[in-house]
Structure formats: C-alpha cells, structure tokens
C-alpha positions as CSV (number, residue, x, y, z in Angstrom):
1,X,259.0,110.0,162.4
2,X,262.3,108.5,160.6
3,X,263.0,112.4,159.6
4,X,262.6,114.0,163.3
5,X,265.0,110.5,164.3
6,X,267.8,111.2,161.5
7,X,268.4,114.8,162.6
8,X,268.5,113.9,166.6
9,X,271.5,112.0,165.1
10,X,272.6,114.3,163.0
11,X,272.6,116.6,166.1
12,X,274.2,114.7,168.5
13,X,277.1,113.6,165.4
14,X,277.1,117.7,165.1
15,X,278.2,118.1,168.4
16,X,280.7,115.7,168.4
17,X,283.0,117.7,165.8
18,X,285.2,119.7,168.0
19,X,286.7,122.9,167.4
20,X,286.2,123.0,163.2
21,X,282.8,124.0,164.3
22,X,284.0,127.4,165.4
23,X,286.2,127.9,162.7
24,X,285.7,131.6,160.6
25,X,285.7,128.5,157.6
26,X,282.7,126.8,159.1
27,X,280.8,130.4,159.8
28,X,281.0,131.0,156.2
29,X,279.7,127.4,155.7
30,X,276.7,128.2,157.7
31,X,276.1,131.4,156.3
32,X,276.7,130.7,153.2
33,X,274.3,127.3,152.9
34,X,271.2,129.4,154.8
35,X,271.4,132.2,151.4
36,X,272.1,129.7,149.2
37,X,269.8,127.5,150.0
38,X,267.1,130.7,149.7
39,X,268.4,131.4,146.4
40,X,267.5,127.8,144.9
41,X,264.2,127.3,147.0
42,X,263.2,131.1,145.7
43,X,262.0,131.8,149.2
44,X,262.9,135.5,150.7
45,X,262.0,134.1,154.4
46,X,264.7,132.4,156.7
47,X,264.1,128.8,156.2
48,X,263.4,126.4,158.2
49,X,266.2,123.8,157.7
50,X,268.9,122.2,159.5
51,X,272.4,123.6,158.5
52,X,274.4,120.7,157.0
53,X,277.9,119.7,159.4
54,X,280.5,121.8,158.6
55,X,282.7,119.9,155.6
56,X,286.7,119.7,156.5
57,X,287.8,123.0,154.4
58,X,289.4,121.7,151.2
59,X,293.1,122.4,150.1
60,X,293.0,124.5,146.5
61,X,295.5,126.8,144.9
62,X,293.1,129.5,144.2
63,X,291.8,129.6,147.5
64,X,289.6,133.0,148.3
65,X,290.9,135.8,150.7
66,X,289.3,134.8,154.0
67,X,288.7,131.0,155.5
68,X,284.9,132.4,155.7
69,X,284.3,133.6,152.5
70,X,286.2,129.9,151.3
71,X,283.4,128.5,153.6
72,X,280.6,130.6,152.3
73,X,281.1,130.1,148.6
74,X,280.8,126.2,149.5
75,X,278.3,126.6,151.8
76,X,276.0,128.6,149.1
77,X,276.9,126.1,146.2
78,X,275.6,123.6,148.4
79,X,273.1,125.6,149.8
80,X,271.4,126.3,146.0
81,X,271.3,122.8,145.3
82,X,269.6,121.3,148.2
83,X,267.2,124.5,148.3
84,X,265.7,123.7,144.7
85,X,264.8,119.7,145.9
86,X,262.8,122.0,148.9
C-alpha cells in the first residue's frame, strides 16, 4: 500500500516539471532507463516499471552529439543499475 502511495506522488511531482519533460534530453532519458533497465534485470519483455523523473541534463565537456543520446546513455546507466535490484 506505501508503494502504490509513493508513486501517486511521484506522479503528481512528475507532472509538475514543466517543459524539461519534453525535452529530446529527457526522451533519451526515458528511452534509455526502459533498455537499460532490461539489460540489468535480464528480462527481454517491456517491464513493468515506472520511468524515473527526468534528471536536469548535466553540463560536461565531452558531451555526446545529440541532447537525446546525452539523455539516453544516463538514462541506461541508470537504467542497469536499478534493473539488477528487480
């Protein structure tokens, strides 16, 4: 029950963040975390998880080509951790 009540908030906190959500960054993100996130589990089915909210895209110097693969390598790092606790 305190699962099913942390992501209503986590919704309604989602929903709240504006335009960054439609970024090509935070499509990468989303991407990125749902393959990722198969990778570490081992699954080859579409999983049944929440996508994380988008992170604020980080300033580097060797920042990738596009916004969306920038968000899609973070989003997969992330992605692989979190899947191998599933």
């Amino acid at each position: 029950m305190k699962k099913v009540g942390f992501l209503v908030l986590l919704t309604i906190f989602g929903l709240g963040i504006g335009s960054a959500a439609g970024s090509e960054f935070c499509d990468g993100f989303k991407r990125g975390y749902l393959v990722g996130f198969q990778r570490g589990a081992e699954i080859s089915y579409k999983p049944a998880v929440t996508t994380p909210v988008c992170p604020v895209q980080p300033a580097t110097l060797n920042r990738p080509k596009s916004d969306y693969e920038h968000g899609y390598i973070i989003g997969f790092e992330r992605g692989v951790q979190e899947g191998k606790d599933y």
